[in-house]
C-alpha positions in Angstrom: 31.0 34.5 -33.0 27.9 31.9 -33.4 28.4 28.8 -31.5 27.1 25.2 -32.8 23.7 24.3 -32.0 24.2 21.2 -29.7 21.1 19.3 -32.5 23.5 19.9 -34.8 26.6 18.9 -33.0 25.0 15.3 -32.2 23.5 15.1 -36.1 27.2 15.3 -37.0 28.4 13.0 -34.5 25.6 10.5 -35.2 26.4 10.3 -38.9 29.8 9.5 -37.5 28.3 6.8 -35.4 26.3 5.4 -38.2 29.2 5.0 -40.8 31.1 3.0 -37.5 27.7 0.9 -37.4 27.9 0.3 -41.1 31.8 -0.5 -41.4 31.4 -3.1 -38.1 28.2 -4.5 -40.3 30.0 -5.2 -43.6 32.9 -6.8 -42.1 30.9 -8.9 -40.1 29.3 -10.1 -42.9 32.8 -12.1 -44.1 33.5 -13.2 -40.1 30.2 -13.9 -38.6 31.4 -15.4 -35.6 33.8 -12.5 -34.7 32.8 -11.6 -30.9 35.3 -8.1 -31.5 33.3 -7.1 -34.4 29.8 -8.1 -33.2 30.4 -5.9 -29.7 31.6 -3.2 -31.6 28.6 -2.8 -33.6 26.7 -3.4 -30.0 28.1 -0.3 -28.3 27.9 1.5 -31.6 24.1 1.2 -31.5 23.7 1.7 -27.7 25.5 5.2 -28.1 23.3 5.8 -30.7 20.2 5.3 -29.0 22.0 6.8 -25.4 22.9 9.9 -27.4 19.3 10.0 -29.4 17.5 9.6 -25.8 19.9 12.7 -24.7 19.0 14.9 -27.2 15.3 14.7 -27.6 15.1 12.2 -30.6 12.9 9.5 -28.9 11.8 8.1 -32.0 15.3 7.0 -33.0 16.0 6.2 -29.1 13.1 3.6 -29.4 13.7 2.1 -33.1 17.9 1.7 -32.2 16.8 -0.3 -28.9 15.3 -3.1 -30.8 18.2 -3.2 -33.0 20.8 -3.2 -29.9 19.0 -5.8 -28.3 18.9 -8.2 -30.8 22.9 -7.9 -30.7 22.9 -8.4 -27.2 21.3 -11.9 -27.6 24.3 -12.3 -30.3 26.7 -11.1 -27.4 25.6 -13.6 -24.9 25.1 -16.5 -27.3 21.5 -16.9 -27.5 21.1 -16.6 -31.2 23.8 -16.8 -33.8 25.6 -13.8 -36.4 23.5 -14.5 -40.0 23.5 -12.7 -42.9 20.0 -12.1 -42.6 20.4 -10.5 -39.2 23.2 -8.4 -40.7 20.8 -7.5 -44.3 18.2 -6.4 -41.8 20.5 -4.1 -39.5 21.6 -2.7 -42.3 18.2 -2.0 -43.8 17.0 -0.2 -40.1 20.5 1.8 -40.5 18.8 3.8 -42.9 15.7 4.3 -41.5 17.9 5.7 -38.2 19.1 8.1 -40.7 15.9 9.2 -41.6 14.7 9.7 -38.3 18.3 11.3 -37.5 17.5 14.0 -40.1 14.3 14.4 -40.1 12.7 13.2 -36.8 9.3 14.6 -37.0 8.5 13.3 -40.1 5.8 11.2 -40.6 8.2 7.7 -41.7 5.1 5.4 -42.0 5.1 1.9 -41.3 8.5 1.5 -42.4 9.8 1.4 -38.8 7.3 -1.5 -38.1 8.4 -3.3 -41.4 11.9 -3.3 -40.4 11.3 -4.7 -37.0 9.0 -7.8 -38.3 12.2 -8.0 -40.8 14.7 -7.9 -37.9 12.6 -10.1 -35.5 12.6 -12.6 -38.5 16.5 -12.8 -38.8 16.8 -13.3 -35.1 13.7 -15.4 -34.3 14.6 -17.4 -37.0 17.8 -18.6 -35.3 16.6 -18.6 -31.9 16.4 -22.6 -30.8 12.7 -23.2 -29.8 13.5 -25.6 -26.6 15.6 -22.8 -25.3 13.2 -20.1 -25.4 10.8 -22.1 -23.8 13.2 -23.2 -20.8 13.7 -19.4 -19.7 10.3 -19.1 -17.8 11.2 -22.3 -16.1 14.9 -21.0 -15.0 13.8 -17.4 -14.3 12.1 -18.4 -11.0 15.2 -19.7 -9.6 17.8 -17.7 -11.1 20.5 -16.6 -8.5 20.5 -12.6 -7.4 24.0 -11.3 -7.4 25.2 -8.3 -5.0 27.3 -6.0 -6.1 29.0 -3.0 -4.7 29.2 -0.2 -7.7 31.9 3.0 -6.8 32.4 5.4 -9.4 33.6 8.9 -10.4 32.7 10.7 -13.6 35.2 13.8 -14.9 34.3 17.1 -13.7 33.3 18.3 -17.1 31.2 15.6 -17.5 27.9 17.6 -17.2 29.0 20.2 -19.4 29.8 17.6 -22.1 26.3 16.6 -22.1 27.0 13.1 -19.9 24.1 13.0 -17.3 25.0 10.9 -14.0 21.3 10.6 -13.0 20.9 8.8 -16.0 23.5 6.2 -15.2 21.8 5.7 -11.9 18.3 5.2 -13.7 19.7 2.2 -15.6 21.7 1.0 -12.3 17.8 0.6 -10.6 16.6 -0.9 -13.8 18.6 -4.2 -13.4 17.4 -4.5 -9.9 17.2 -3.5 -6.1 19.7 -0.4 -5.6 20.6 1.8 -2.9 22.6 4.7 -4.2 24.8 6.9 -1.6 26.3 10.1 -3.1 29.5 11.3 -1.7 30.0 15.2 -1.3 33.0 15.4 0.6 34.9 16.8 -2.9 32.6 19.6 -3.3 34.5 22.8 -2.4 33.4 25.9 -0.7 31.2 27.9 -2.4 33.1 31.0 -3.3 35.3 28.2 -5.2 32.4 26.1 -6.4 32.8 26.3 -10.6 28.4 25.7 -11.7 28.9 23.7 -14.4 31.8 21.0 -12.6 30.2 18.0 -10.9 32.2 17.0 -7.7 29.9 14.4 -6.5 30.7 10.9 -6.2 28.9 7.6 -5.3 28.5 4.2 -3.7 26.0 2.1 -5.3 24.8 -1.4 -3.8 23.0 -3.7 -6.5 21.1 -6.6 -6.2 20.0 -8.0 -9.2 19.7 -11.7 -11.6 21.7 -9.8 -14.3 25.7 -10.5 -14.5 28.9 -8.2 -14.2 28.2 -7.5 -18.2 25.4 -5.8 -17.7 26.7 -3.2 -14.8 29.3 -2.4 -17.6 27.0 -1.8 -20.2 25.6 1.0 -18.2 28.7 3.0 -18.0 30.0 2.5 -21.7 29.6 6.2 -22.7 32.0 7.0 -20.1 33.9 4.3 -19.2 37.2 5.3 -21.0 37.1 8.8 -18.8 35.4 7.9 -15.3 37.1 6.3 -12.0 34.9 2.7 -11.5 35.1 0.4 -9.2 33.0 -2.9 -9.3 33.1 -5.8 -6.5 31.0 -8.5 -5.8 29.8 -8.8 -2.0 27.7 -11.7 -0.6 23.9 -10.9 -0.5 24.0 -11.5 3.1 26.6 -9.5 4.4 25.7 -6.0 4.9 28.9 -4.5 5.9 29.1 -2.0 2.7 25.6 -1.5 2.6 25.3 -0.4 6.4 25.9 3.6 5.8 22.8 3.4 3.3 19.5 4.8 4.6 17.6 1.7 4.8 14.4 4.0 3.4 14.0 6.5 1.0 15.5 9.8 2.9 17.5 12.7 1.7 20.6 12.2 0.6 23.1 12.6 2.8 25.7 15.6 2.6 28.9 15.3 4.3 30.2 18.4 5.9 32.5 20.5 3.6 36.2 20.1 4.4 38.7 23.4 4.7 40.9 21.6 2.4 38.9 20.3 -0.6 39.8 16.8 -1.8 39.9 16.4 -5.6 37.9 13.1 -6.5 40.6 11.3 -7.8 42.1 11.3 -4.7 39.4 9.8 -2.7 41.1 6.4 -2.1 38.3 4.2 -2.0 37.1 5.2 -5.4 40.5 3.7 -6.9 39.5 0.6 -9.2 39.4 -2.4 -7.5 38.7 -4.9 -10.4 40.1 -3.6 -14.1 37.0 -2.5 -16.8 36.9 -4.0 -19.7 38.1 -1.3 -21.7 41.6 -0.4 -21.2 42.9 3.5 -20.3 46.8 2.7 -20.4 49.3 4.9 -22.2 48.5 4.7 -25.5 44.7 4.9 -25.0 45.6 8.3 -23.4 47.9 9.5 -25.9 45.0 8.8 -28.1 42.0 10.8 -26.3 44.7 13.3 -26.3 45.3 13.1 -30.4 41.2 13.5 -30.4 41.2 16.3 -27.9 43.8 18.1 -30.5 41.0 17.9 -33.6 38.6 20.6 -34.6 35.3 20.1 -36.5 35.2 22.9 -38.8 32.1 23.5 -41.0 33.3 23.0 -44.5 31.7 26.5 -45.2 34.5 28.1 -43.1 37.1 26.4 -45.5 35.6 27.4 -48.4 35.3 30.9 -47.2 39.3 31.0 -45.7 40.1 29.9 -49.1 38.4 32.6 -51.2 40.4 35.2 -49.2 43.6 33.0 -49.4 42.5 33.7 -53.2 42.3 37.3 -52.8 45.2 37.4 -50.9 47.3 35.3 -53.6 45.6 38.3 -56.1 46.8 41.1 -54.5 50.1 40.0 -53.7 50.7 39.4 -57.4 50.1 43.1 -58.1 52.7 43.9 -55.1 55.0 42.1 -56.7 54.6 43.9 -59.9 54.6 47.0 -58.5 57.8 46.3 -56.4 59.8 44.9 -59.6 59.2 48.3 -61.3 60.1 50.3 -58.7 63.7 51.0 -57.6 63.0 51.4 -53.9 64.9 48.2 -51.9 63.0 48.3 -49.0 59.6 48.0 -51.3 61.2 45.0 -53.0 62.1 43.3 -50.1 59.1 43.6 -48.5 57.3 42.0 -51.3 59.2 39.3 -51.2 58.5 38.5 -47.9 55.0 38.9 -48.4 54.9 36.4 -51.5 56.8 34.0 -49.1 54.3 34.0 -46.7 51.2 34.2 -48.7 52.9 31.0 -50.9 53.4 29.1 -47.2 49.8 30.5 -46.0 48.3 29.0 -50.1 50.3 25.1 -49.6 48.8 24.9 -45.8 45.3 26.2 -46.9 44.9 23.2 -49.5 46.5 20.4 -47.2 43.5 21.6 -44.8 41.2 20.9 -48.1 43.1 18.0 -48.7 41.3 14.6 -47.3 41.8 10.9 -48.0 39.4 9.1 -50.5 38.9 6.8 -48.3 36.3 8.9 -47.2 34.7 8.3 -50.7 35.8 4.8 -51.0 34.3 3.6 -47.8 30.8 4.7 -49.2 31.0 2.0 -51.9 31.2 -0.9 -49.7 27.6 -0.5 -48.4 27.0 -0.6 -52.2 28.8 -3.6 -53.4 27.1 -5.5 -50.3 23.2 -3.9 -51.3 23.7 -4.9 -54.9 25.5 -8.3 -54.4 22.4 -9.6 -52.8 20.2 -7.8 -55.4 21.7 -9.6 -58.9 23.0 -12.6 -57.1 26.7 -12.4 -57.3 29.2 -13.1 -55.6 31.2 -9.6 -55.3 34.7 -8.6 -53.6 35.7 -4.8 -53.4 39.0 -4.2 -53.1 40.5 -0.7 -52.0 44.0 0.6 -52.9 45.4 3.8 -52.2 43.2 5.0 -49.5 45.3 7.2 -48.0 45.8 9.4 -51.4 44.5 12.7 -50.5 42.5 15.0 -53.4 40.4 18.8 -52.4 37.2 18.1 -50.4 35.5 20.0 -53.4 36.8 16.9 -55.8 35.7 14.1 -53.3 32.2 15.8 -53.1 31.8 15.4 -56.8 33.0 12.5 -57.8 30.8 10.5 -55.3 27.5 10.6 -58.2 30.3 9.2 -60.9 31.7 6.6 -58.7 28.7 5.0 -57.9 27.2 4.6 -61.9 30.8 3.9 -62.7 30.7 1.0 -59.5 27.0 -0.1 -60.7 28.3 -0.3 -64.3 30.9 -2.6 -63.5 28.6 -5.0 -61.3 25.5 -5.2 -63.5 27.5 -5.4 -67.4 31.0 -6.2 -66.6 31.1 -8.9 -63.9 29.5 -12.6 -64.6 27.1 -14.9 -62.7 28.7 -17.1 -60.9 27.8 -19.9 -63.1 29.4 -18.0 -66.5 32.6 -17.2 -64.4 32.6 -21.1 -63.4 32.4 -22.2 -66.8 34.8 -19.3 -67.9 36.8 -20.7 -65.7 37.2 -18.2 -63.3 36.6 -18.1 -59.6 33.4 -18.1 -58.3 33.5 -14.4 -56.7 33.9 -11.5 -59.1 36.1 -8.4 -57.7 35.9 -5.2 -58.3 38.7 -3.1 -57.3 39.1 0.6 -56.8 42.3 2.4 -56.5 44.1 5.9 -56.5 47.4 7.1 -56.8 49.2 10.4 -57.3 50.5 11.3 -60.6 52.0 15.0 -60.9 49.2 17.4 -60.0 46.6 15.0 -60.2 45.2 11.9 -58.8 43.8 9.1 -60.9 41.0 7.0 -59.6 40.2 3.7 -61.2 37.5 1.1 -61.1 38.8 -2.3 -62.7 36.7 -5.5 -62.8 37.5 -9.0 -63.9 34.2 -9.4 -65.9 33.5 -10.2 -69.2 34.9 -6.7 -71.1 33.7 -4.4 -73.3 31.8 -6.0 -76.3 33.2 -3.7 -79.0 30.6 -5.4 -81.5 27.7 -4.5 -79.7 29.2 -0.9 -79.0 30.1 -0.5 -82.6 26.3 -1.7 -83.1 24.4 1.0 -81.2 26.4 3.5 -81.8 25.8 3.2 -85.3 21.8 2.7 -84.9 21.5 5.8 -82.9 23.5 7.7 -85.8 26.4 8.6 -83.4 28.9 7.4 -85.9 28.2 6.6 -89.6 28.2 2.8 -90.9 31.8 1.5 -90.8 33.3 4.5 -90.0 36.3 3.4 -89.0 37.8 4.1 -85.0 40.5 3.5 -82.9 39.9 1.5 -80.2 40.0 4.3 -78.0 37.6 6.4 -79.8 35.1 2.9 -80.0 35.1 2.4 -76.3 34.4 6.4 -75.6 31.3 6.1 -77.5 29.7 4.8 -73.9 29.6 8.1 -72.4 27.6 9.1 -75.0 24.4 10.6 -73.9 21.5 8.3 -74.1 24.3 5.5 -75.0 23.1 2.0 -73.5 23.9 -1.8 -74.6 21.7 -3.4 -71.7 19.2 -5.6 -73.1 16.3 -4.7 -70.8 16.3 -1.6 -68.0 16.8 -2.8 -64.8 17.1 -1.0 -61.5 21.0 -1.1 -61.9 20.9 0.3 -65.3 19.5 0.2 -69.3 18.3 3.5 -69.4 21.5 5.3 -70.6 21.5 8.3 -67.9 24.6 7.1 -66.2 27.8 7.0 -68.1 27.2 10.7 -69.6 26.5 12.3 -66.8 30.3 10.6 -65.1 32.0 12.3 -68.1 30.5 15.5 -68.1 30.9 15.7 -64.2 34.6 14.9 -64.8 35.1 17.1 -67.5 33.9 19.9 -65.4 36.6 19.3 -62.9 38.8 19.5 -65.4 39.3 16.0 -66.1 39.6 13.2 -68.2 38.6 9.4 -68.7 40.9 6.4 -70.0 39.2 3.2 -70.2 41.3 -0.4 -70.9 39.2 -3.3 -71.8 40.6 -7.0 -72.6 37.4 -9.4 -73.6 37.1 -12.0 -71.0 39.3 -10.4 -68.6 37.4 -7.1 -67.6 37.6 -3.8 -67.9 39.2 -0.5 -66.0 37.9 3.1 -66.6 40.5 5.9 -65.1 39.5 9.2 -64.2 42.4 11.8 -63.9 41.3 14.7 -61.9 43.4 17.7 -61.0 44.3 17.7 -57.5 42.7 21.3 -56.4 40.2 23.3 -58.0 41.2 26.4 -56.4 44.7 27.7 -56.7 47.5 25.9 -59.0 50.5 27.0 -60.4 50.3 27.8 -64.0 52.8 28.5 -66.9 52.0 32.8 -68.2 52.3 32.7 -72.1 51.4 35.4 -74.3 49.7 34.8 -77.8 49.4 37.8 -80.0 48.5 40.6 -77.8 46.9 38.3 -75.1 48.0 35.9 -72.2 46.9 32.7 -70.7 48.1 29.8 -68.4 48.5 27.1 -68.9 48.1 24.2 -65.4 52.2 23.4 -65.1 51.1 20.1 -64.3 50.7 19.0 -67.5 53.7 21.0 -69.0 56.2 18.6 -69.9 58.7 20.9 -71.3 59.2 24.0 -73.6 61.1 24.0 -77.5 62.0 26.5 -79.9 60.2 26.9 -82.9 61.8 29.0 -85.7 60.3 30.8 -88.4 61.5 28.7 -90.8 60.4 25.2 -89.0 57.0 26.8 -88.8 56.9 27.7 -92.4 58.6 24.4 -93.3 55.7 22.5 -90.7 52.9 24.0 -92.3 51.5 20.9 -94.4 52.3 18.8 -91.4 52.0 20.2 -87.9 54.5 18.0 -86.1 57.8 18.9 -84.1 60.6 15.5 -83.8 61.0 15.0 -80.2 63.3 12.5 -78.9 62.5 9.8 -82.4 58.5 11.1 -81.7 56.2 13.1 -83.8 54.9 14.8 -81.6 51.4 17.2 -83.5 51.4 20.7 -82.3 48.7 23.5 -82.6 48.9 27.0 -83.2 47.4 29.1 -80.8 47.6 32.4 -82.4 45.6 30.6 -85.8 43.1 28.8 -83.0 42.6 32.0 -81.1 41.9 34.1 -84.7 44.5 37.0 -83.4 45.1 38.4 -86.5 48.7 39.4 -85.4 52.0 38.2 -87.0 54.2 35.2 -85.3 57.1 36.3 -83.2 60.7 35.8 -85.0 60.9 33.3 -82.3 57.9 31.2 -81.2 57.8 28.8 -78.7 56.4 25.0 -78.5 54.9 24.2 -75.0 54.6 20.4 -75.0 51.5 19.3 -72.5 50.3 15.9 -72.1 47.5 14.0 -70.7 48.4 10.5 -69.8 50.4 9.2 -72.5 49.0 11.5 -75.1 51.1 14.8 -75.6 50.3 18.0 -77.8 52.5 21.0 -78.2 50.7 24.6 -78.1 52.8 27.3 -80.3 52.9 30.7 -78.6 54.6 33.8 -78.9 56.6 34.4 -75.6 56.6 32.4 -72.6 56.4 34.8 -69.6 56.6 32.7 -66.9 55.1 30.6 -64.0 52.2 32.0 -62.1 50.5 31.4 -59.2 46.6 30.8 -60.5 43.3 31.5 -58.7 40.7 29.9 -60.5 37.3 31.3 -61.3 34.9 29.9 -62.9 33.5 31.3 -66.6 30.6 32.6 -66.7 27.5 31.2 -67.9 27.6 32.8 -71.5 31.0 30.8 -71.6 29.9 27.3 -70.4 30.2 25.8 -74.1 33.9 27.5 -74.5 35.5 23.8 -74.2 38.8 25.6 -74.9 39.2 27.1 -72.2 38.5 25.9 -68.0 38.7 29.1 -66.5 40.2 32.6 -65.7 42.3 34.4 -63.1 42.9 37.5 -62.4 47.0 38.8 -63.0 48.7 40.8 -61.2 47.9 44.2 -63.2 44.3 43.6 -62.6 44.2 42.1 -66.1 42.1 38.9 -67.0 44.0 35.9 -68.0 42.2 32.6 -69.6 43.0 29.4 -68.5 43.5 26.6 -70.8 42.0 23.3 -71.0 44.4 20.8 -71.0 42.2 17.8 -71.9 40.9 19.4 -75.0 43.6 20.7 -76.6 45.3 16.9 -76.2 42.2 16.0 -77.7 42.6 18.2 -80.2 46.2 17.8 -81.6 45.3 14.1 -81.5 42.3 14.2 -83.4 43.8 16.7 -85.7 47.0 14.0 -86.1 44.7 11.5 -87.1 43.1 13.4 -89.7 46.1 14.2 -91.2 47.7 10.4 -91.5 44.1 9.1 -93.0 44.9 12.1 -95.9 48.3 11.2 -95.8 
């Protein structure tokens, strides 16, 4: 079994860092003078550049230590939090990227650029008179003494945490002495190579203060045994052990009885850290200690043979129920109840929040409200819904033209929304919720709305629709994800060009979606995609129509009728069914497919919807639910709207899988026609 290249392991863990980075930035910029939020982003970037340094990526090291300093002056007061400062951290964020992923490209002068930009935002705030008093201070400035014990875990070194490294940035803030303690180390047929027993006593001399001792050791301070005291200059009493020269280090003799380090009782803590290790913090180390990173490969892969494994225990279980042999049945069964318990915890591992997608948009929102000049709020609901990885992965490209869409022809200047009056601050507002088997992700803004005039106007000047043919509302306000569709004035860098909105609905249509979209003029607008929850395995409805079956997703079944053959005869000018004081339309399958067979005596009405729009599908016998793997059609099949897909039964037969969306579509469209003849 391959193990994770340890390049690889820190690329991961620095994107990781660098989303923490971005988060801390972007709330910083609506609470400037939070000290929480401005350290946070402080240690984020000094275990970014610790981490690069570690690994080899010098370039990054370098380029994060101007960033990391410039929020140490925030940190100690010297300049102040602006949105300038936070613009240009943001802009070098990327660049660390780039020189995460590829750090022997050749970036330029970008890195430069960035810096002048950065050096700017703080410079700019820095008070003159106080920059030029520090030469006159530094002279004088008192020396501290400080007496530094600590203790790193065992594993440290194997985890990649180097102690020589720590006692390199120890002498950087001043005179040091270092004494390392051995007495831990045990003899050497019980000495473990890769465990660090050593200890030490550190004395430090130095102008800096007790924040910058605890700086050094904020990789490891949650984990490590540290003990800090200050000790008058002049008084050498815990200094006198220390070689008073450079000699070799000392090695205590090895005790019979080996002493674990934590027992050592003078390397207790004397004076608490600043970050606390109580209970909870424990419980929590131990919560992350519990998680695995799995490559999402691996998933995909476990899931193809949960697939296979769904497959062929369909074909036991249709072997087993026409055979009379007990022991064969029962066995079955107990292999379809553990391959159903091994399918529902194979898609809750697939399963992750959108607020992994969500979070993306918030660097965004920030980017582009500084780029058209308004004043923008996102606002998240829902985060913790859960959809397939595979879904989140593709929705991301839609999102963002859907997000741009809203910001550049929906929301206002804040000058129109003033005189609308409307606040200042335009929001735009994401959300999604669970609904059956799917999960409906909307993007509403309080804007201006959809200018149905205007639509109705290009539309009919790039022949999409003739002149005054006449539209529901519904079908006006689709005519945006038309391709090519556009009603900017001018192309701008947000949009114009007509590229966007086309490519969100065929992207959603793909996953087997569909779009809503609500508009109210002068009160904004809200486009709702509704995406199936999976794309793998879902449970489907068997039907049979003429000599064929298909499935049909049972999350959009809404229930099943009888149709007789006289209501079918009697329905044949009008294709609708009374349900409940509805017409409901309803389409033949057997006449769409072109079987060529005659109806059953007894047909059946499967009634599907889509939001508030229902069909009903007329087949021949209803078989019965079916657990479905989905594969994908072929490329000879991609324009088959009808249907989204096959799966293999349990007789090794080939079953289609219906499109939901597009029969909806279908019966409504085909209902319309119909009351225009009428």
């Amino acid at each position: 079994m391959s193990t994770l290249d340890p390049v690889a392991v820190f690329r991961m863990e620095a994107a990781e860092c660098l989303e923490a980075i971005e988060a801390g930035l972007l709330d910083l910029t609506h609470q400037l003078d939070n000290k929480d939020l401005v350290d946070a982003v402080f240690r984020g970037l000094h275990t970014l550049k610790g981490s690069g340094a570690m690994f080899g990526f010098e370039a990054l090291a370098a380029f994060t230590h101007h960033c990391e300093t410039a929020f140490d002056r925030v940190r100690k007061g010297e300049v102040a939090a602006t949105s300038e400062l936070v613009a240009a951290v943001l802009a070098a964020q990327d660049h660390m990227r780039a020189l995460v992923d590829q750090p022997d490209a050749d970036h330029g002068d970008t890195g430069q650029k960035l810096l002048a930009q950065l050096q700017a935002a703080v410079g700019g705030k820095a008070p003159a008179p106080a920059a030029a008093a520090i030469p006159q201070v530094a002279p004088v400035k008192k020396k501290n003494s400080w007496r530094i014990r600590f203790s790193l875990p065992v594993n440290s070194m194997a985890n990649g945490t180097n102690p020589l490294g720590l006692l390199d940035e120890l002498r950087d803030l001043g005179e040091c002495t270092v004494r390392a303690n051995t007495s831990a180390i045990p003899p050497l047929d019980e000495l473990t190579p890769t465990e660090l027993y050593v200890s030490w006593d550190v004395t430090l001399t130095s102008e800096q203060d007790r924040s910058a001792i605890d700086d050094v050791f904020i990789f490891v301070l949650d984990d490590m045994e540290l003990s800090v005291e200050e000790i008058d200059g002049a008084a050498p009493a815990v200094a006198a052990p220390v070689e008073a020269k450079p000699a070799p280090t000392p090695v205590a003799s090895v005790a019979p009885a080996p002493v674990a380090p934590a027992a050592v009782p003078e390397f207790r803590p004397v004076e608490a850290v600043p970050v606390k290790r109580d209970a909870p913090a424990a419980a929590s180390q131990a919560k992350a200690a519990e998680n695995v990173r799995v490559p999402a490969e691996r998933l995909d892969e476990l899931m193809d043979r949960v697939g296979e494994l769904v497959i062929a225990q369909s074909r036991l279980s249709q072997l087993a129920s026409a055979s009379a042999d007990i022991a064969l049945r029962s066995v079955s069964e107990e292999i379809e109840r553990l391959s159903g318990e091994l399918r529902d915890t194979m898609m809750v591992l697939r399963m992750v929040p959108v607020a992994t997608l969500f979070s993306r948009f918030r660097r965004l929102v920030h980017d582009l409200a500084r780029e058209t000049g308004k004043v923008i709020e996102l606002v998240t609901e829902g985060e913790t819904t859960e959809v397939d990885k595979t879904v989140i992965e593709r929705l991301a490209d839609p999102l963002v033209h859907l997000v741009r869409n809203s910001i550049d022809h929906g929301l206002e200047t804040p000058a129109d929304r003033l005189a609308a009056g409307k606040t200042e601050a335009g929001t735009v507002t994401l959300s999604a919720r669970q609904a059956g088997g799917e999960v409906i992700i909307s993007i509403k803004d309080d804007g201006r709305g959809i200018n149905r005039e205007r639509v109705r106007a290009k539309a009919e000047s790039s022949g999409l629709i003739h002149p005054g043919q006449p539209l529901s509302d519904s079908e006006l306000l689709q005519l945006i994800f038309a391709p090519g569709f556009s009603t900017a004035a001018a192309i701008t860098n947000l949009s114009g060009r007509g590229v966007g909105m086309d490519v969100v609905k065929k992207t959603v249509e793909a996953l087997r979606g569909a779009i809503d979209i609500v508009s109210v003029p002068g009160q904004g607008s809200e486009v709702s995609l509704r995406i199936p929850l999976t794309l793998a395995i879902i449970d489907g409805l068997l039907v049979r129509v003429g000599s064929g079956r298909y499935v049909i997703p049972l999350s959009a079944v809404e229930e099943c009728l009888e149709l007789s053959l006289e209501e079918d005869l009697r329905s044949r000018g009008r294709s609708f069914i009374s349900l409940r004081d509805s017409l409901v339309p309803f389409l033949r399958l057997r006449d769409l497919f072109r079987t060529g067979t005659k109806p059953d005596v007894h047909q059946k009405v499967v009634v599907i919807s889509t939001g508030t729009e229902r069909v009903g599908l007329v087949v021949d016998q209803i078989i019965g639910d079916h657990q479905t793997v989905i594969k994908s059609m072929s490329k000879l099949h991609n324009n088959v709207a009808t249907f989204s897909g096959a799966t293999i039964l349990g007789d090794g037969s080939v079953a289609l899988i219906l499109d939901v969306g597009h029969l909806v579509a279908a019966g409504q469209q085909q209902e319309a026609q119909l009351r225009v003849a009428g």
